[in-house]
C-alpha positions as CSV (number, residue, x, y, z in Angstrom):
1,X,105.4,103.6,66.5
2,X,102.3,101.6,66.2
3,X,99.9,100.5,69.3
4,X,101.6,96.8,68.8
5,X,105.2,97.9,69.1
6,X,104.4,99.5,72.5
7,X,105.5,97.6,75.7
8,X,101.6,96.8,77.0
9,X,102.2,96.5,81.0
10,X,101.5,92.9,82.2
11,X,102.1,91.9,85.9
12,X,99.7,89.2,87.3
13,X,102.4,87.1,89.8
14,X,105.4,87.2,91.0
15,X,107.0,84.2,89.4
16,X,105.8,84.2,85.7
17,X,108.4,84.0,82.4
18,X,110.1,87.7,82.9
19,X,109.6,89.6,79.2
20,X,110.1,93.0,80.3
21,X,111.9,94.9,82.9
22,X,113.3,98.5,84.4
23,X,116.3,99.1,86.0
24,X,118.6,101.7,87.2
25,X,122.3,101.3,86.8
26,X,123.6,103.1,89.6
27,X,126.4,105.4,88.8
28,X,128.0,109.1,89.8
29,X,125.1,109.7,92.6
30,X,126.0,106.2,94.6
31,X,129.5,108.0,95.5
32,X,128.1,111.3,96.0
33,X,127.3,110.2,99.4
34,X,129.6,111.0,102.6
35,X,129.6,109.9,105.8
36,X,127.7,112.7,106.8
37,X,125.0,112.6,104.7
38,X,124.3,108.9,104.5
39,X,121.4,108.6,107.1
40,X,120.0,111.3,105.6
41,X,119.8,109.4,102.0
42,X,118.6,106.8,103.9
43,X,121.8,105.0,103.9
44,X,123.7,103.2,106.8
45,X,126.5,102.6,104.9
46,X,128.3,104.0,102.1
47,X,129.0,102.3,98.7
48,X,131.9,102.2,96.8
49,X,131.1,102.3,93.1
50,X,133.8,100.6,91.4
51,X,133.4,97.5,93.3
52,X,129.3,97.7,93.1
53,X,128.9,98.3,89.3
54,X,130.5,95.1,88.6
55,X,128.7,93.2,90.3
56,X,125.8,95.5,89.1
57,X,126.6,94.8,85.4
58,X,127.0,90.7,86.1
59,X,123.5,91.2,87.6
60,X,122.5,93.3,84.7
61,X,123.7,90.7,81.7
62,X,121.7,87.7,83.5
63,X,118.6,89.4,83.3
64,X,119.4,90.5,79.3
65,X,119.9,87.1,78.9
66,X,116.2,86.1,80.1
67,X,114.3,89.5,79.4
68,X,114.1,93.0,77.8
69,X,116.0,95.1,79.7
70,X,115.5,99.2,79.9
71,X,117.4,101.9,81.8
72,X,115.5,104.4,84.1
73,X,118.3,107.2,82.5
74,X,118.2,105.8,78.8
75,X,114.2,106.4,79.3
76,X,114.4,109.6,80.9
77,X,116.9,111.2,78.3
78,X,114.1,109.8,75.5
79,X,111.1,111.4,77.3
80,X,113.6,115.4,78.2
81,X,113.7,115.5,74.4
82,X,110.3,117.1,74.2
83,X,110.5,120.6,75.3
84,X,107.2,120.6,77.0
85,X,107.5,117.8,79.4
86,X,110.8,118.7,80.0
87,X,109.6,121.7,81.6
88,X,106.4,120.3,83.1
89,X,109.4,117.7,84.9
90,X,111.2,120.7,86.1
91,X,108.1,122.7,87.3
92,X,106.8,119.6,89.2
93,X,110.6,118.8,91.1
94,X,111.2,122.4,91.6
95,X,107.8,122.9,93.5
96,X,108.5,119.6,95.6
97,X,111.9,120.5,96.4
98,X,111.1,124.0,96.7
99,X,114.4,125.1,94.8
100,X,113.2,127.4,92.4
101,X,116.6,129.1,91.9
102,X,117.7,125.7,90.6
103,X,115.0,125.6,87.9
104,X,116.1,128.8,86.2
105,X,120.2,126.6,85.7
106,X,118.6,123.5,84.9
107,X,116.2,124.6,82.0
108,X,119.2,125.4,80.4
109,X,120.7,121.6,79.9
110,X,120.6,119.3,77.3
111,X,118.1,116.4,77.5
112,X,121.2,114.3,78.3
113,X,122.9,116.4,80.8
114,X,119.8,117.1,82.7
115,X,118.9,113.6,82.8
116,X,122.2,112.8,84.6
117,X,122.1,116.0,87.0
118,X,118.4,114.9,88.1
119,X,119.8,111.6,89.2
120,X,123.5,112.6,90.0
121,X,122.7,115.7,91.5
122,X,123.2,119.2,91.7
123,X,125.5,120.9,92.9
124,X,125.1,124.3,94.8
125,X,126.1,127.3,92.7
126,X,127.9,129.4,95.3
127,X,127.5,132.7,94.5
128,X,126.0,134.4,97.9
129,X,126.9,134.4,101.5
130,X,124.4,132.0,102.6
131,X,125.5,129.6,99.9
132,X,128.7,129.9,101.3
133,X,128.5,129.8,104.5
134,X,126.1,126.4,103.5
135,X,127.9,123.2,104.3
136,X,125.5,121.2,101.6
137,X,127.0,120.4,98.3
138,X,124.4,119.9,96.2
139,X,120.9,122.2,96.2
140,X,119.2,119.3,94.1
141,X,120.5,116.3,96.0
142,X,121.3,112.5,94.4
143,X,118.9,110.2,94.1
144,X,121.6,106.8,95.6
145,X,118.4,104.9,96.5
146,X,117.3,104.8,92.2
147,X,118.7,102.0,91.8
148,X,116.4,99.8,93.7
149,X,113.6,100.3,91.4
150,X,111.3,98.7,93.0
151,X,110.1,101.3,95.1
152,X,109.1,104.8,93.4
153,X,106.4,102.8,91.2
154,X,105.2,98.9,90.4
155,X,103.1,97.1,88.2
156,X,99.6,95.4,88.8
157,X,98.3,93.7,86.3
158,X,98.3,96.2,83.6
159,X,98.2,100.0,84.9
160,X,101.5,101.1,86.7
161,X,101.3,102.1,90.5
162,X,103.3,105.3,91.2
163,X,104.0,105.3,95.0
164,X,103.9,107.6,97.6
165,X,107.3,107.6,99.0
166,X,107.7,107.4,103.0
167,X,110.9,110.1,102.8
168,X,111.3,112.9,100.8
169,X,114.1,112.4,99.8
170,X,112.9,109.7,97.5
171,X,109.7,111.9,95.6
172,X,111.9,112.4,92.7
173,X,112.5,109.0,91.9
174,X,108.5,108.7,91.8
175,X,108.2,112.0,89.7
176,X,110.6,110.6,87.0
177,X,109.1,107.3,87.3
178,X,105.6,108.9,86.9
179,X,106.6,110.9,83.8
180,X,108.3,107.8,82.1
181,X,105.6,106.1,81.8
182,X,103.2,108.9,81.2
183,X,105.6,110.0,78.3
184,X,107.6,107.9,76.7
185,X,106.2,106.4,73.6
186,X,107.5,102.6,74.2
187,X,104.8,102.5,76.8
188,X,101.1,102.0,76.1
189,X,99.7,102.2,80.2
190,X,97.7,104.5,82.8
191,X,99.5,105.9,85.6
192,X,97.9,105.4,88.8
193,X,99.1,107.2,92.4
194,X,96.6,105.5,94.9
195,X,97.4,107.6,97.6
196,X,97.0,111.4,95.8
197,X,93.5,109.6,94.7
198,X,92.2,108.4,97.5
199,X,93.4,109.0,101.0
200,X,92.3,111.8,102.8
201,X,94.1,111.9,106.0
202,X,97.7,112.9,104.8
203,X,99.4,110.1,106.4
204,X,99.6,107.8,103.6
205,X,102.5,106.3,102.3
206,X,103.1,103.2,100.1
207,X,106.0,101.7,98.3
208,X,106.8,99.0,96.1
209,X,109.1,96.6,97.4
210,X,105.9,95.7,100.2
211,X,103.3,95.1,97.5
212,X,103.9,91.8,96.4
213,X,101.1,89.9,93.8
214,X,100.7,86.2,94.3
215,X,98.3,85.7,91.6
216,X,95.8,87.8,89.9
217,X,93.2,87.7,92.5
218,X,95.5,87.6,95.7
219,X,97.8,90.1,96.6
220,X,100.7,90.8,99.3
221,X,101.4,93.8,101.4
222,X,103.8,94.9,104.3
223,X,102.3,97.1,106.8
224,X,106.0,98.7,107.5
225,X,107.8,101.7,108.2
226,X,107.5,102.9,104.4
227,X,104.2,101.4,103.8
228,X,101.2,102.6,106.4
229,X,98.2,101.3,106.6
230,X,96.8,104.6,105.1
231,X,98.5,103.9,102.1
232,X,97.3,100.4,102.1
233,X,94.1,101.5,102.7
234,X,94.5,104.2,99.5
235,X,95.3,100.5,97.1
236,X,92.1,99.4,98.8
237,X,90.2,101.5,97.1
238,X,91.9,101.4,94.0
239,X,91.7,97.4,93.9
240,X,87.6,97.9,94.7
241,X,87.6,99.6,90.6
242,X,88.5,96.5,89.8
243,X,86.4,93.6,88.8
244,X,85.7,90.1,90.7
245,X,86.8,89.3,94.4
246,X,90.2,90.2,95.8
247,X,92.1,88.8,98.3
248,X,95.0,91.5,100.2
249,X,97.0,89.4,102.8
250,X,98.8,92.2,105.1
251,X,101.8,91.3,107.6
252,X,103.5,93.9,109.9
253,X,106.8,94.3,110.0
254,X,108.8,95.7,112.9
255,X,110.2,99.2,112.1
256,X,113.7,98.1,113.4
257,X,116.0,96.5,112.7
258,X,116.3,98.7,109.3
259,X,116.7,95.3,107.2
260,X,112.8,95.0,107.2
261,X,112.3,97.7,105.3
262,X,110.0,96.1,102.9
263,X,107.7,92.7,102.9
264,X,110.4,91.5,100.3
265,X,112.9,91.4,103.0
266,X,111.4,88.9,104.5
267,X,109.3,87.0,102.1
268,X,109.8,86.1,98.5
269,X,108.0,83.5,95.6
270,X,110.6,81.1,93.9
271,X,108.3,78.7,92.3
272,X,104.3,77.9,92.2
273,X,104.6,75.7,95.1
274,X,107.6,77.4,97.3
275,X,108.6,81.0,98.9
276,X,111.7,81.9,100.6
277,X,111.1,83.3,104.3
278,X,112.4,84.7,107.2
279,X,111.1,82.0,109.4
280,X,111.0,84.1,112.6
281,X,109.0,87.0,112.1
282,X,106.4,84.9,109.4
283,X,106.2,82.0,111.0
284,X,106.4,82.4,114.4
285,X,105.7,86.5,115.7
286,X,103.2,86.8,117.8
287,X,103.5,90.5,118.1
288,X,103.2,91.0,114.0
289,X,99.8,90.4,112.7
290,X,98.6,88.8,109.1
291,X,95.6,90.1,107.9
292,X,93.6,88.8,105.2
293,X,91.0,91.6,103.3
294,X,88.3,90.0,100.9
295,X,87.1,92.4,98.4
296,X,84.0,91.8,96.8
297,X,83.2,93.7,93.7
298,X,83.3,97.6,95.2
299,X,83.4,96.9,98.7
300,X,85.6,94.9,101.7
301,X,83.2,91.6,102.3
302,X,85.8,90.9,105.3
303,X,88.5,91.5,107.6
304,X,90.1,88.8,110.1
305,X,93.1,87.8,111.2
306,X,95.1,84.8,110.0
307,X,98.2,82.8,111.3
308,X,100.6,83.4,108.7
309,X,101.0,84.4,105.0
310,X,101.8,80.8,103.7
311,X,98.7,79.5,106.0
312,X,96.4,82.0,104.1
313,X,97.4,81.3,100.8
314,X,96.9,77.7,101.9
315,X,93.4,78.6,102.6
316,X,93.2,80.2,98.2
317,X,94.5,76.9,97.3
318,X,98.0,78.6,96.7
319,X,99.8,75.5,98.9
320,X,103.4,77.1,98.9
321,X,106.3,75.3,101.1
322,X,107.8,77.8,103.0
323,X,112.2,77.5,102.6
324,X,114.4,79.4,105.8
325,X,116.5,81.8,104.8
326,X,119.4,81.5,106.9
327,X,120.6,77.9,108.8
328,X,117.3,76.4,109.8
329,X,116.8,76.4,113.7
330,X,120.1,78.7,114.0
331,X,118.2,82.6,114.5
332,X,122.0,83.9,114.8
333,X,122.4,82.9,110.9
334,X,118.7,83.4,109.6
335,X,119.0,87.3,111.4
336,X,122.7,87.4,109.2
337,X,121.4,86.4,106.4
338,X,118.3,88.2,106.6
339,X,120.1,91.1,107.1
340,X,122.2,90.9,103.7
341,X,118.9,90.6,101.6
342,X,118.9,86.6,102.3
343,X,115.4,86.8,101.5
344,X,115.2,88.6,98.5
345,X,115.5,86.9,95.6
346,X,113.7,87.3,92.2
347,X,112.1,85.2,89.7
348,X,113.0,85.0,86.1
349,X,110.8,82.5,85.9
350,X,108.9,80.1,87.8
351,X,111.7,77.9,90.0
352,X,114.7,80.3,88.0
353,X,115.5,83.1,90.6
354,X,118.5,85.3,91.2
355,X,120.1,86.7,94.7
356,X,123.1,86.9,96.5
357,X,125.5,84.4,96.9
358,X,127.4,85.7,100.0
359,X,124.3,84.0,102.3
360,X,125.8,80.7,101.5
361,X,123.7,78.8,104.3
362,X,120.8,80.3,102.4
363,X,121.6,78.8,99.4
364,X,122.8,75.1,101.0
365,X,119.0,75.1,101.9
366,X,117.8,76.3,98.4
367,X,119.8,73.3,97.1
368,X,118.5,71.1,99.7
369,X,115.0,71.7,98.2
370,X,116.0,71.0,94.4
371,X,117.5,74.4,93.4
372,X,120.9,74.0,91.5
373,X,123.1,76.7,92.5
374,X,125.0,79.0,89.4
375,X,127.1,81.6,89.8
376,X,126.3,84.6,87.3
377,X,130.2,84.6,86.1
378,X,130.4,81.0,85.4
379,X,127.0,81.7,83.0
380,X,128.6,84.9,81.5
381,X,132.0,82.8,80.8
382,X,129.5,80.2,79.2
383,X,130.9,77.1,81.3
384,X,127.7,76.2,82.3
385,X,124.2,76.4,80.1
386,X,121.6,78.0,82.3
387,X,119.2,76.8,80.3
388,X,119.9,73.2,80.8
389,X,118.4,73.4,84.3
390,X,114.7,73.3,85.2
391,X,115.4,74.6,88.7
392,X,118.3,76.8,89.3
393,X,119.2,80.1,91.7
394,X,121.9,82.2,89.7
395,X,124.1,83.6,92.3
396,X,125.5,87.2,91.6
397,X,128.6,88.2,94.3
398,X,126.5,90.9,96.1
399,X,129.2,92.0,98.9
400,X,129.0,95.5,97.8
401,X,125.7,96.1,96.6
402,X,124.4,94.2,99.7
403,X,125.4,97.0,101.5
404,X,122.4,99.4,99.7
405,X,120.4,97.7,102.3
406,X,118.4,95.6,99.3
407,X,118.5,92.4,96.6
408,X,117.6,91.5,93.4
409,X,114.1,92.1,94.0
410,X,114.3,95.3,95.1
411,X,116.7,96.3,91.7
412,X,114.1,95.6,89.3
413,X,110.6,96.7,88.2
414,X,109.0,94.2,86.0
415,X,106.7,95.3,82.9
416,X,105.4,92.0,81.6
417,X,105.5,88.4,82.7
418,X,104.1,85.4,80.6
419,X,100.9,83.8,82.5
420,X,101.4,81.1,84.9
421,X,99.7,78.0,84.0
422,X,98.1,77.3,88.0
């Protein structure tokens, strides 16, 4: 494969023509979740599989109609077939899991098959009396969160961020994200883990569905229960290697309700000029603070505080009008909607996003403000050309997949987006 039939990684906004992108299709580990075990898997809910990956796969064909689309399992069976990193995988889960008696079965397996029991699971061989007497099921556990992509790693500009992941339960996800991209030929980029680099104090953690980038020199953060301001301050320093000034704009999030996971939750671009919002905690907290970083070259030039996200990209001359998610001056709907991902949408391309269609007050406002609304199966049946609309949200059902606790921003990690013409 020659240097120009690599995928060169190319993420400099949010909202720029999609070319490239990662997901995960969830399968066998979603429903390998109980009751029991769901909060520890991070889960408040379980999912039920059959009805999800439907409305997975309509999800999955509108973005193969707008973009390149690649399979976290497809790429890890590609990168198990050489022996070496196959083992240097193993080596690296076993010693973060601490199940070395695991490593000695799994070596064993088939690219393929290890490739699924990494993500699926595996289960505990029981064959001694502590094993027995073990109500766990699985001594490698499944990964259910995978398929919000997002997370384990993202892309700025054009290295890819490998995250430090607030629960353990998620390291694998960044371990497999890490070695894709570290091994597997289609991919001509640098791994960088910000936090192993730089922070010191062993607090740090930082994931990808906070880091948000506006535009090349201004990017987006959550200070939020998965993202600490150690781990922020770890991309600091990462983001003083690079060249010109920098603008980070931070807002806290409240670590409950659990629907605020991520900055994303609550705040999303649709088009150059307009971001989707959860009006009550971005426009109005007084108890969360925005703060705006200005890096100079290698160093921070300053620190204050500013009134809200869409007031201090005002202040860059990014002048985006903020549209509620929810019913506007109705909190009982916007906190509904919020909570099933209302404010998670992403961009195919500038003013052509896709998100749930169950938050249907969300999307009476989206088509107050221009946006035609399209439902993913009426594209996929072909009774309506998507592209004969400048302006559109493509609705996918989302009842099930809702229940993950994320949206169509959190299932995908873009590679390459076409520049945006400011």
């Amino acid at each position: 494969m020659t240097t120009s039939d690599k995928i060169q990684i190319n993420i400099n906004s949010e909202i720029g023509e999609l070319e490239q992108v990662i997901i995960h299709t969830p399968g066998a580990e979603v429903e390998n979740m109980t009751p029991e075990n769901a909060a520890r898997a991070l889960y408040s809910d379980i999912l039920n599989l059959s009805v999800a990956l439907p409305e997975y796969n309509e999800f999955k064909l509108i973005l193969q109609m707008f973009s390149d689309v690649y399979d976290v399992k497809e790429l890890l069976v590609d990168v198990l077939k050489d022996e070496k990193v196959k083992m240097n995988i193993i080596s690296r889960i076993c010693k973060s899991e601490a199940v070395d008696d695991v490593c000695k079965i799994i070596s064993d397996y088939s690219h393929e098959k290890l490739a699924t029991q990494l993500i699926e699971g595996v289960e505990m061989k029981k064959d001694t009396l502590t094993k027995y007497l073990d109500n766990e099921r699985f001594s490698l556990h499944p990964l259910p969160n995978f398929f919000f992509t997002r997370d384990a790693s993202f892309s700025l500009k054009d290295k890819v961020m490998i995250s430090q992941m607030a629960s353990k339960v998620r390291e694998r996800e960044s371990l497999i994200m890490e070695a894709i991209f570290d091994y597997h030929p289609r991919f001509s980029t640098q791994t960088v883990n910000p936090v192993k680099i730089f922070d010191k104090s062993g607090k740090a953690s930082i994931e990808g569905g906070d880091v948000i980038i506006a535009r090349e020199d201004i990017f987006l953060s959550g200070i939020s229960a998965r993202t600490t301001s150690q781990g922020i301050d770890a991309l600091l320093e990462y983001m003083k290697t690079l060249p010109g000034t920098k603008h980070l704009i931070l807002q806290e999030l409240p670590y409950q309700p659990e629907s605020f996971i991520h900055l994303d939750m609550v705040f999303t671009f649709l088009d150059r000029d307009k971001c989707m919002i959860f009006e009550p905690l971005i426009m109005h907290s007084s108890r969360h603070l925005t703060i705006h970083i200005i890096i100079e070259g290698n160093k921070v030039a300053q620190i204050n505080e500013e009134k809200n996200i869409p007031a201090a990209l005002r202040q860059l001359g990014m002048d985006v009008e903020p549209i509620v998610c929810g019913k506007p001056d109705d909190i009982y709907i916007m906190e509904r909607e919020q909570w099933q991902s209302g404010a998670n949408f992403f961009a195919l391309a500038p003013g052509k996003v896709i998100g749930y269609g169950r938050n249907v007050h969300t999307m009476e406002n989206l088509h107050r403000h221009g946006f035609e609304i399209i439902k993913a199966k009426d594209i996929l049946k072909r009774k309506v050309d998507i592209h004969a609309y400048d302006k559109f949200v493509v609705t996918i059902a989302g009842d099930e997949l809702s229940r993950g606790g994320g949206g169509a921003r959190c299932m995908t990690m873009p590679l390459s987006r076409k520049a945006i013409n400011w």
